[in-house]
DRENZAVEX-49746 format. One record per residue (C-alpha): residue number from 1; residue in one letter; chain; x, y, z. Coordinates in Angstrom, 1 decimal, always signed. Last residue first. Layout:
BEGIN
pos,code,unit,c1,c2,c3
NUM,a,A,X,Y,Z
...
This chain:
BEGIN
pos,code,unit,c1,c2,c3
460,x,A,-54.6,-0.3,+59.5
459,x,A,-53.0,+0.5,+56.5
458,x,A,-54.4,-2.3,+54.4
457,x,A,-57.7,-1.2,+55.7
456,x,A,-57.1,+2.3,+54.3
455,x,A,-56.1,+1.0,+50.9
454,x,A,-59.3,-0.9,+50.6
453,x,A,-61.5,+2.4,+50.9
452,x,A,-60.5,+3.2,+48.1
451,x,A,-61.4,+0.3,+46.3
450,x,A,-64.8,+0.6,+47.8
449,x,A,-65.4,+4.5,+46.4
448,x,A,-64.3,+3.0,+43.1
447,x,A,-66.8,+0.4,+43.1
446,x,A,-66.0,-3.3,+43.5
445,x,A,-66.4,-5.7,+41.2
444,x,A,-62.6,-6.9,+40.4
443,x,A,-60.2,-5.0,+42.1
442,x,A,-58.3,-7.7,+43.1
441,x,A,-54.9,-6.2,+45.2
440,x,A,-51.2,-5.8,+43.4
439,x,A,-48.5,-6.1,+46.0
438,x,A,-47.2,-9.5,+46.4
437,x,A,-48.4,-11.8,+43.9
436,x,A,-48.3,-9.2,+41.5
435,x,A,-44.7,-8.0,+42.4
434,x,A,-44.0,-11.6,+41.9
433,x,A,-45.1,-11.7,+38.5
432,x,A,-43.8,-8.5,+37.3
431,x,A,-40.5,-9.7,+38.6
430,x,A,-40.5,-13.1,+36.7
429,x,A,-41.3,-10.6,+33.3
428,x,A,-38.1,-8.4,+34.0
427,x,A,-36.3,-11.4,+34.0
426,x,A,-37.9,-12.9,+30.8
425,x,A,-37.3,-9.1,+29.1
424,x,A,-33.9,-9.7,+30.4
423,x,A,-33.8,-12.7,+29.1
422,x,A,-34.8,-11.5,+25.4
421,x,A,-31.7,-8.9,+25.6
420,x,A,-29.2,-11.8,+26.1
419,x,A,-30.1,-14.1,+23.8
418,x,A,-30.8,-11.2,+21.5
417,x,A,-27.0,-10.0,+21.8
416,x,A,-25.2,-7.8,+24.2
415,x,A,-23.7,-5.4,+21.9
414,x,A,-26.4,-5.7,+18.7
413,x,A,-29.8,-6.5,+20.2
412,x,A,-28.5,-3.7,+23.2
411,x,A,-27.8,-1.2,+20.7
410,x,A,-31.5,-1.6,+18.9
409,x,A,-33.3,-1.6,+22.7
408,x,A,-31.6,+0.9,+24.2
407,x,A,-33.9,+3.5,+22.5
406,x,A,-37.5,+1.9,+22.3
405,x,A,-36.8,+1.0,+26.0
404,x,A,-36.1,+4.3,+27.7
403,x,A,-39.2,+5.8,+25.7
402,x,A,-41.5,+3.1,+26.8
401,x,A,-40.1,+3.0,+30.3
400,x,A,-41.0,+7.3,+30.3
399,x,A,-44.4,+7.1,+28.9
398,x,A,-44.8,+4.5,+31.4
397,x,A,-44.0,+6.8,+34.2
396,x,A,-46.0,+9.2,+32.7
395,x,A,-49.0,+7.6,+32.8
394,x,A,-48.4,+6.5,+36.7
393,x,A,-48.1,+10.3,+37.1
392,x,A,-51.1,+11.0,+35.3
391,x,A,-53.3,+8.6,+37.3
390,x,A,-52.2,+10.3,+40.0
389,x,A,-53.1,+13.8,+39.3
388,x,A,-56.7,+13.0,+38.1
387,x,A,-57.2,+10.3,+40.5
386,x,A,-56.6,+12.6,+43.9
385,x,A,-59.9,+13.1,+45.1
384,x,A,-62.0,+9.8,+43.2
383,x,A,-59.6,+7.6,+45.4
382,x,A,-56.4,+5.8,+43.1
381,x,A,-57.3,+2.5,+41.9
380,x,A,-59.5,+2.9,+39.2
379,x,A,-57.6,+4.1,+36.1
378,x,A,-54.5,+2.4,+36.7
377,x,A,-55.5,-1.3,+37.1
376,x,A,-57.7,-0.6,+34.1
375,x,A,-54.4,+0.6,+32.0
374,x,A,-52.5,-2.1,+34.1
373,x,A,-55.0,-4.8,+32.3
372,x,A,-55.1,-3.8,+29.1
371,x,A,-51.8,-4.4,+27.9
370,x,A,-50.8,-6.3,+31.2
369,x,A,-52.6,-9.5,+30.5
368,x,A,-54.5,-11.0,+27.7
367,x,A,-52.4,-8.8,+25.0
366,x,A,-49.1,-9.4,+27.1
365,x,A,-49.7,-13.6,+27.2
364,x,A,-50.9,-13.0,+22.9
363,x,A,-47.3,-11.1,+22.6
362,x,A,-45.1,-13.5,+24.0
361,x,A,-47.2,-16.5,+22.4
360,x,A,-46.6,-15.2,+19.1
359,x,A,-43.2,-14.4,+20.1
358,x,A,-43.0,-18.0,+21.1
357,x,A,-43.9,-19.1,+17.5
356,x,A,-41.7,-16.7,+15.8
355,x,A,-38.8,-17.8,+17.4
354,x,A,-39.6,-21.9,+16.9
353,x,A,-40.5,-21.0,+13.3
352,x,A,-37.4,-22.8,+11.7
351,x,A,-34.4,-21.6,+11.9
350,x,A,-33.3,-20.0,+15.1
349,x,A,-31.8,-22.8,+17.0
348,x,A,-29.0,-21.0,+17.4
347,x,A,-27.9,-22.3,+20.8
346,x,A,-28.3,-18.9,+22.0
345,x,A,-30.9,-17.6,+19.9
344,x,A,-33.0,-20.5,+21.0
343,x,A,-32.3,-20.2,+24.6
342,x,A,-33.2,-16.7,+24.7
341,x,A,-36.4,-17.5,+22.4
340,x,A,-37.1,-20.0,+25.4
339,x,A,-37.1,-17.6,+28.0
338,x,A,-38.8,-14.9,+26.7
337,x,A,-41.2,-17.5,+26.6
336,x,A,-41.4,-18.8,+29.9
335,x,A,-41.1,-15.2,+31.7
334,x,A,-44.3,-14.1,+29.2
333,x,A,-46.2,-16.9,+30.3
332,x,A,-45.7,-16.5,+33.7
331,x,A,-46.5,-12.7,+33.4
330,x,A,-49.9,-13.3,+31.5
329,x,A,-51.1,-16.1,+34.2
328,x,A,-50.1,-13.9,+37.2
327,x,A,-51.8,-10.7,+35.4
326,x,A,-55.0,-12.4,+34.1
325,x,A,-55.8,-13.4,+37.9
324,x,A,-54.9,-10.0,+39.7
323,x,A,-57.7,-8.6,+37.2
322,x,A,-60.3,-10.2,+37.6
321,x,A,-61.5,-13.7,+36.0
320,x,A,-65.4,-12.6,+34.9
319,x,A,-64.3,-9.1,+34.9
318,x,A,-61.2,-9.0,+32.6
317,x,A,-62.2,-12.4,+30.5
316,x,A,-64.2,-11.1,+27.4
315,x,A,-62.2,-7.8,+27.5
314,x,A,-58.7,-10.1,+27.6
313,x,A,-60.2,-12.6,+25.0
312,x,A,-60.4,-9.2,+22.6
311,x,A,-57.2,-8.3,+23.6
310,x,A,-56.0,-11.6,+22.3
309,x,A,-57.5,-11.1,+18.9
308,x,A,-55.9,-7.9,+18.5
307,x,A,-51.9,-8.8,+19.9
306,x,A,-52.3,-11.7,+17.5
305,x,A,-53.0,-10.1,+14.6
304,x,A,-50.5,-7.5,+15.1
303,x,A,-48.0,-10.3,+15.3
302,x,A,-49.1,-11.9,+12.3
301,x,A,-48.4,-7.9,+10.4
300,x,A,-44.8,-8.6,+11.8
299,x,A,-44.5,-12.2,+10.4
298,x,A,-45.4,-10.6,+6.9
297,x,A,-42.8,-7.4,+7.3
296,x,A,-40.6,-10.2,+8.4
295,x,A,-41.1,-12.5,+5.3
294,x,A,-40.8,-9.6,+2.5
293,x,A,-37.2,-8.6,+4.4
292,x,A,-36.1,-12.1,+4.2
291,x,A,-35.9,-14.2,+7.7
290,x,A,-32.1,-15.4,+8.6
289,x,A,-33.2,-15.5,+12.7
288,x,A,-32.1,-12.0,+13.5
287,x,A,-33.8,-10.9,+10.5
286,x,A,-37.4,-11.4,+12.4
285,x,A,-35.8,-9.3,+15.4
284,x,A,-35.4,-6.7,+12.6
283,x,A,-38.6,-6.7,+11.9
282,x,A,-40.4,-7.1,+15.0
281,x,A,-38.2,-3.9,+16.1
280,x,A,-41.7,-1.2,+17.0
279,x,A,-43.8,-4.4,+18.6
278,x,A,-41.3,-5.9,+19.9
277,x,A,-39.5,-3.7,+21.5
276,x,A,-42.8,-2.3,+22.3
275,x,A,-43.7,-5.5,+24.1
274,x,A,-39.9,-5.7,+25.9
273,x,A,-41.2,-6.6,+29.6
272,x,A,-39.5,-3.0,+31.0
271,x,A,-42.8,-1.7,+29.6
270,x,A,-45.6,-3.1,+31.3
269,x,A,-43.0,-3.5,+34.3
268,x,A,-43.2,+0.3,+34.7
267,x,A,-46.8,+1.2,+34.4
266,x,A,-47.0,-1.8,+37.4
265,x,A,-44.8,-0.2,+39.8
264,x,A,-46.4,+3.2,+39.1
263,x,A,-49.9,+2.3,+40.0
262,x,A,-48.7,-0.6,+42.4
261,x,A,-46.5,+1.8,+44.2
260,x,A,-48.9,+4.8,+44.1
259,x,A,-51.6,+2.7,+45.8
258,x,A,-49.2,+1.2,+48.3
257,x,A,-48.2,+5.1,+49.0
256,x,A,-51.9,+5.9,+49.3
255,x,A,-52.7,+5.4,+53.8
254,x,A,-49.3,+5.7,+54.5
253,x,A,-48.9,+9.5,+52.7
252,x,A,-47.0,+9.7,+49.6
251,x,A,-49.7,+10.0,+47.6
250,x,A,-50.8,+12.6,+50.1
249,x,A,-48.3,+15.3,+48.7
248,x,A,-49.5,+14.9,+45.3
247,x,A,-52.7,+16.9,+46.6
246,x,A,-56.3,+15.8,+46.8
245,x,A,-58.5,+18.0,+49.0
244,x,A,-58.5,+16.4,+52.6
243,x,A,-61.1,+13.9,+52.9
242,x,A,-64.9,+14.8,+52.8
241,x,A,-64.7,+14.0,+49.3
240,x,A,-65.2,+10.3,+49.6
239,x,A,-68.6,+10.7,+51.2
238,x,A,-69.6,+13.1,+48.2
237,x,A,-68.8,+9.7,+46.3
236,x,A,-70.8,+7.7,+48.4
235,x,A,-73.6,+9.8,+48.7
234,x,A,-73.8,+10.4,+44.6
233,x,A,-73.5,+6.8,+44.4
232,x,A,-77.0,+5.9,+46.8
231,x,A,-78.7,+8.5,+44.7
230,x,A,-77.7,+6.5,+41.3
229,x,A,-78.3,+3.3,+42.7
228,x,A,-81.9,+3.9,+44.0
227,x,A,-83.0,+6.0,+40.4
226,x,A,-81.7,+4.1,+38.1
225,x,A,-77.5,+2.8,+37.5
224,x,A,-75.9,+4.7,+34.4
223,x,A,-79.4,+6.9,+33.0
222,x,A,-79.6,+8.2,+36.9
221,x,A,-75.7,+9.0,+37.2
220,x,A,-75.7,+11.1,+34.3
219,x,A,-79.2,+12.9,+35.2
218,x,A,-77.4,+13.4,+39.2
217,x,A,-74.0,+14.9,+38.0
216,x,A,-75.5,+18.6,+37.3
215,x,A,-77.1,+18.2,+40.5
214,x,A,-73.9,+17.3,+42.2
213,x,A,-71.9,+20.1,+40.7
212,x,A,-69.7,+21.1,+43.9
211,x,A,-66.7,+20.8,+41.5
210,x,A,-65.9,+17.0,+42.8
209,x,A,-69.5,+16.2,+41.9
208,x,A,-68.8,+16.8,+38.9
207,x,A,-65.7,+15.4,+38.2
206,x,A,-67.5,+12.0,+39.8
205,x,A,-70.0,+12.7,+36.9
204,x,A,-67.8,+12.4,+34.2
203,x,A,-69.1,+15.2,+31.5
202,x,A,-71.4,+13.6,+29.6
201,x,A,-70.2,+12.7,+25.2
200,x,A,-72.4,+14.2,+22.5
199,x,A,-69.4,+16.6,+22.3
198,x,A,-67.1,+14.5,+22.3
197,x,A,-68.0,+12.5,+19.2
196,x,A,-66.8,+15.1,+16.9
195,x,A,-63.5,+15.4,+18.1
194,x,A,-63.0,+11.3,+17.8
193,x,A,-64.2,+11.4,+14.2
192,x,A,-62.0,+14.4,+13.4
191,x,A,-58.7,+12.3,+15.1
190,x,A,-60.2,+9.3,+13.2
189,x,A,-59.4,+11.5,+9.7
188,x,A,-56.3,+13.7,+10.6
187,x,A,-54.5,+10.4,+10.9
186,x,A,-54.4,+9.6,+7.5
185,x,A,-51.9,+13.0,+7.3
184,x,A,-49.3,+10.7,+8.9
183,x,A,-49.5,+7.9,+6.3
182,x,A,-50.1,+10.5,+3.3
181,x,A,-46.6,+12.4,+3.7
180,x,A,-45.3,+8.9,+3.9
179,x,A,-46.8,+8.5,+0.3
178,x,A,-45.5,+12.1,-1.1
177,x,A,-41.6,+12.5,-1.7
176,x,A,-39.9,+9.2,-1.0
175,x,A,-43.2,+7.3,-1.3
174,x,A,-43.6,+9.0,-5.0
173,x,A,-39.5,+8.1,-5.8
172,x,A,-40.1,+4.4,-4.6
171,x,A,-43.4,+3.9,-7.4
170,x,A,-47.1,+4.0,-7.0
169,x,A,-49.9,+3.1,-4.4
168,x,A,-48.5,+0.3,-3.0
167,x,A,-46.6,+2.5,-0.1
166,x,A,-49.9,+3.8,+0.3
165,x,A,-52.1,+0.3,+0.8
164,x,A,-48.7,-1.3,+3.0
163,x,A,-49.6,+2.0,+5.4
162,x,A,-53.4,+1.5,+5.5
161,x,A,-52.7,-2.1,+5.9
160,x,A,-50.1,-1.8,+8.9
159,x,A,-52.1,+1.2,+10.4
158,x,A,-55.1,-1.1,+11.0
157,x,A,-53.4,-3.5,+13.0
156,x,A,-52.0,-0.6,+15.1
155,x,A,-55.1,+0.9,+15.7
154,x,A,-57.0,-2.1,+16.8
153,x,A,-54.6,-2.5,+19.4
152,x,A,-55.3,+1.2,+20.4
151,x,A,-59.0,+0.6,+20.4
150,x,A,-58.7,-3.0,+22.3
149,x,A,-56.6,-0.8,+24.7
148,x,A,-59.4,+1.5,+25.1
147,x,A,-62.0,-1.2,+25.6
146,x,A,-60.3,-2.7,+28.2
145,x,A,-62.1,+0.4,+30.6
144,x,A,-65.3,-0.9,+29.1
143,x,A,-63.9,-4.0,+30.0
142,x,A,-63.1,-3.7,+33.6
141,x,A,-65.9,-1.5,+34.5
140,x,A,-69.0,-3.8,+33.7
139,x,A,-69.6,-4.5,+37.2
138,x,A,-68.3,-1.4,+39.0
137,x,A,-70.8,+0.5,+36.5
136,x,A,-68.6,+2.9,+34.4
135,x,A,-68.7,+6.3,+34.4
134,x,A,-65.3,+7.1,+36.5
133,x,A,-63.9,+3.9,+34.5
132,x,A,-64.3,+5.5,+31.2
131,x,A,-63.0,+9.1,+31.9
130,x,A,-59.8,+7.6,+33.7
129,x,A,-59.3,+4.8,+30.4
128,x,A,-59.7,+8.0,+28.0
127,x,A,-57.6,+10.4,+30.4
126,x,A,-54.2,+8.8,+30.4
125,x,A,-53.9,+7.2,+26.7
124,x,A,-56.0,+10.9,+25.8
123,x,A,-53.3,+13.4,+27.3
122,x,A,-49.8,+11.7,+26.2
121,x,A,-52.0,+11.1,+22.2
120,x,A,-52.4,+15.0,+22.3
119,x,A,-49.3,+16.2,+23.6
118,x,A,-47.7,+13.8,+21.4
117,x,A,-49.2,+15.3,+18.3
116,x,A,-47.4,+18.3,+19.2
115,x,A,-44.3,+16.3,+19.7
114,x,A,-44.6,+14.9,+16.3
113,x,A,-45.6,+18.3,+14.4
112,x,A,-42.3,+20.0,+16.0
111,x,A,-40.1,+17.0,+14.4
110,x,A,-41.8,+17.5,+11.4
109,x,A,-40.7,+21.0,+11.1
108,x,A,-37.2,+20.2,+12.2
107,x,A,-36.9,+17.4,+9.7
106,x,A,-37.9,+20.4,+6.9
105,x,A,-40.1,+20.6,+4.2
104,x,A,-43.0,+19.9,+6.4
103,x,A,-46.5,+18.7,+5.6
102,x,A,-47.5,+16.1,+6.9
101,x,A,-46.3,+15.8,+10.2
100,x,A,-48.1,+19.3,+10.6
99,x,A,-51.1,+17.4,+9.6
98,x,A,-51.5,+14.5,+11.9
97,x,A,-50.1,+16.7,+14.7
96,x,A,-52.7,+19.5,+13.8
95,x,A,-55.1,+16.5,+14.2
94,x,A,-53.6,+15.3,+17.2
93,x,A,-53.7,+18.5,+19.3
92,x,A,-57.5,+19.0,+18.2
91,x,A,-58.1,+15.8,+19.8
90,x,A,-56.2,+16.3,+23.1
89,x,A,-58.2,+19.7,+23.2
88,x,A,-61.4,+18.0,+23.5
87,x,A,-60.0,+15.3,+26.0
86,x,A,-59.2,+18.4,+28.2
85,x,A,-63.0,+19.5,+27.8
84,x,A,-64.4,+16.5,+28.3
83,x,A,-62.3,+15.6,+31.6
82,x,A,-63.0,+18.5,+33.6
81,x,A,-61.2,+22.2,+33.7
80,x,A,-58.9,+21.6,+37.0
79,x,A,-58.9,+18.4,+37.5
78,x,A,-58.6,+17.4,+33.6
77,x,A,-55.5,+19.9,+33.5
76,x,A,-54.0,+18.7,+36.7
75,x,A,-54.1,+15.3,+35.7
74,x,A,-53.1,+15.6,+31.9
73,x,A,-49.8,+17.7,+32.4
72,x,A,-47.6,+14.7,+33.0
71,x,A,-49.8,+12.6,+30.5
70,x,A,-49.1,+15.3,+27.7
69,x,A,-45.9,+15.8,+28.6
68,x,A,-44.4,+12.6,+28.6
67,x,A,-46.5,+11.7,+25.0
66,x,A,-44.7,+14.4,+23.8
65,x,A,-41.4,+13.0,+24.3
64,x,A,-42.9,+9.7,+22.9
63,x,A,-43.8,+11.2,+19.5
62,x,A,-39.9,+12.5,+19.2
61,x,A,-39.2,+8.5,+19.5
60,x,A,-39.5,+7.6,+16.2
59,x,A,-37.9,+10.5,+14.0
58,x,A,-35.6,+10.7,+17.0
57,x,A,-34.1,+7.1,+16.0
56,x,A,-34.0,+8.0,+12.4
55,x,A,-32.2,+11.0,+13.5
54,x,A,-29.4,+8.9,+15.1
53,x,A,-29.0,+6.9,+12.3
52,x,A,-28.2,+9.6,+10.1
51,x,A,-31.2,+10.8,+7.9
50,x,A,-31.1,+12.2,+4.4
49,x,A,-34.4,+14.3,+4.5
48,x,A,-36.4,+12.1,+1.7
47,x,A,-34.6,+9.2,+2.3
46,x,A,-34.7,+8.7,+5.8
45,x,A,-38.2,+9.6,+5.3
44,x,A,-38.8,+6.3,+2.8
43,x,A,-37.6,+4.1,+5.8
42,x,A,-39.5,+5.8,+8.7
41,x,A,-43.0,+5.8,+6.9
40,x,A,-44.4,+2.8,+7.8
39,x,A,-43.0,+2.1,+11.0
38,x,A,-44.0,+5.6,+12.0
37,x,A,-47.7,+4.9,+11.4
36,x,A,-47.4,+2.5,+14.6
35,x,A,-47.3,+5.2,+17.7
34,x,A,-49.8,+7.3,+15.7
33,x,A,-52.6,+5.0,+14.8
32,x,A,-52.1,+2.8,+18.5
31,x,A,-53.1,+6.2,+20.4
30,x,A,-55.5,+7.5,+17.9
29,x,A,-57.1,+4.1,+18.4
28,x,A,-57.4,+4.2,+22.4
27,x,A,-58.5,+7.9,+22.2
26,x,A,-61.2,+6.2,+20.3
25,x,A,-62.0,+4.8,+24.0
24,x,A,-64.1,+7.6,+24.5
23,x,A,-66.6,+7.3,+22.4
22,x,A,-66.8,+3.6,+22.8
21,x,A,-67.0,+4.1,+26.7
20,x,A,-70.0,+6.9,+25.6
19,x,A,-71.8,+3.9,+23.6
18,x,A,-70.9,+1.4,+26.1
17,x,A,-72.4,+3.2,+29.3
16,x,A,-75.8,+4.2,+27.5
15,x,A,-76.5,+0.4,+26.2
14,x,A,-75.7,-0.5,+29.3
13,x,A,-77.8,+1.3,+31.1
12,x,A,-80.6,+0.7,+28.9
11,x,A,-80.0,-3.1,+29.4
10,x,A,-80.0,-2.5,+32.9
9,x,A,-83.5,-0.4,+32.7
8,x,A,-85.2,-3.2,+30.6
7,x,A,-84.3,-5.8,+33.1
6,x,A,-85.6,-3.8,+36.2
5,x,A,-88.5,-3.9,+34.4
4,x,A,-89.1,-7.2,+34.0
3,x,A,-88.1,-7.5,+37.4
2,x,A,-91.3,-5.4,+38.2
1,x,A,-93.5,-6.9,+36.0
């Protein structure tokens, strides 16, 4: 009877831990919704406002300067006022965004709508995996914490056909004046769902219990692990309090300054490895290889597919494998095929589908490995009294790379090449791999309060 029990209250726990992850992990979706509908739009706005090439470029990567922000500001915010709250406001800064990028007569105005949206989608890509993996049970944490970048994968695939489903909608003239206007405004609609759903949503109980709050933590904690669990965690995590009061200052200390490498190191080399160059240029690096326009935009939506059935292996996988695991594998992939589609633009050996296959490959090796792997990496590896900060400067940092890359990326494809360009993506990729092997611990089943406590034995 007693195991039977037992049983029952897991599966409750569960239950209770997935529904708020899901909740949470729409910030995931708004995320890959607004980084994508761009792609969509771009084309019939150059139109519209008569763009130079320049401003088609900021059109793209205004969003991103936003982003910056929003994660830079993120960790104090959420430390100081909670995690619900500040993921509250994130929402109601991406619907305006939605709608302000909507509705302007002017590039300026739009422009202005972007960044505020920015703020929003900077705040919940750093929060949304933190919030999850503070209520999560060590077990499950890995893919609940996945499931945000399934979320924002999901996104993207989903903005392709509710883009293609506009632009279908009537003639060139109506997309020049009034579809794109519909692509950003779509947004409006799973920023609302995502606002709504916060409020049935617990405050994270390790913020709690930060504030002095420990009985307002307790309930959370007791419909997460039972009654012995929940009581032993609330010691634990008071336990890792005791410390100094987390300040940036002790990130640089000997006991974190691995942590804050690893964090930050790994943010980086997400980036640097040319997904989003990918993912934002897949058309024109389809065109590199002789491919129609009709052909790329279909090899692009492929891509999407990939990158969302692979993420789905990588939830499956993240806590049965770990983490350290999924990033060697994923990185050695990634080096070989960059690799190859280096060597195949150089020989020109591009016709065919040998490019398109190893891009495939490329982007399913990301998907299973640093896409949502660095975001859990991220979220659990810094101790409960610094996370909020830290977690937002690692956020930032790959706010940052992605910004850096999404703008040297189309001149570099054109001065130095895509033979080149894709091998030092593979580069780039060989170094993620060895600053694995080296530096990046398995965090795989242990708590928070444990990982924490592994940085200090490393010190000593």
């Amino acid at each position: 009877m007693s195991a039977h029990i037992d049983n029952s209250s897991q599966q409750v726990s569960i239950k209770f831990v997935t529904l708020v992850s899901i909740v949470a992990a729409l910030g995931g979706l708004l995320f890959g919704f607004d980084t994508a509908v761009v792609s969509g739009a771009v084309g019939f706005m150059k139109e519209r406002f008569t763009l130079s090439e320049v401003e088609v470029g900021w059109a793209v990567s205004s969003l991103i300067i936003g982003c910056i922000v929003g994660a830079a500001a993120s960790g104090v915010l959420s430390d100081r006022f909670g995690r619900k709250k500040v993921l509250i406001a994130a929402a109601l800064l991406f619907i305006i965004g939605s709608i302000g990028s909507a509705i302007p007569d002017t590039f300026t105005g739009y422009i202005i709508a972007r960044i505020i949206g920015g703020l929003g989608i900077g705040i919940t890509s750093t929060l949304c995996p933190l919030y999850n993996a503070e209520i999560a049970p060590a077990k499950y944490r890995g893919r609940l914490v996945a499931l945000n970048q399934f979320a924002t994968v999901t996104g993207i695939f989903l903005v392709y056909f509710i883009n293609t489903s506009i632009a279908n909608h009537s003639d060139e003239a109506w997309n020049i004046a009034t579809g794109w206007r519909w692509m950003f405004g779509f947004g409006a609609f799973p920023g609302l769902v995502f606002l709504v759903l916060l409020f049935f949503v617990p405050e994270s109980p390790r913020w709690l219990i930060k504030q002095g709050r420990a009985a307002e933590s307790l309930p959370i904690l007791l419909r997460i692990h039972g009654e012995e669990l929940a009581k032993k965690e609330v010691m634990e995590i008071k336990e890792s309090f005791k410390q100094e009061n987390g300040s940036i200052r002790q990130l640089f200390s000997p006991a974190l300054r691995l942590a804050l490498i690893v964090g930050v190191g790994l943010a980086i080399l997400q980036q640097v490895t040319g997904i989003n160059a990918v993912m934002y240029y897949a058309p024109e690096i389809f065109k590199q290889t002789g491919t129609g326009t009709n052909a790329a935009l279909t090899q692009t939506i492929l891509v999407g597919l990939i990158n969302f059935l692979f993420t789905i292996l990588a939830i499956w996988l993240i806590d049965k494998v770990g983490r350290k695991v999924l990033l060697l594998v994923g990185s050695a992939s990634m080096t070989i095929c960059l690799a190859v589609i280096g060597i195949a633009f150089h020989t020109g050996h591009t016709s065919g589908n040998l490019v398109l296959v190893f891009i495939l490959l490329y982007v399913a090796s990301f998907a299973v490995s640093l896409g949502p792997v660095v975001w859990v990496i991220m979220s659990e590896i810094f101790p409960n009294r610094i996370r909020g900060k830290a977690t937002a400067i690692a956020s930032m940092a790959l706010w940052i790379a992605d910004y850096v890359v999404s703008q040297t990326f189309p001149p570099l494809l054109s001065s130095a090449g895509p033979a080149i360009t894709f091998w030092i993506f593979g580069i780039l990729s060989l170094v993620t791999f060895v600053f694995t092997m080296r530096v990046v611990p398995e965090t795989k089943g242990r708590s928070l309060e444990e990982i924490e406590s592994l940085w200090s034995a490393k010190k000593a």
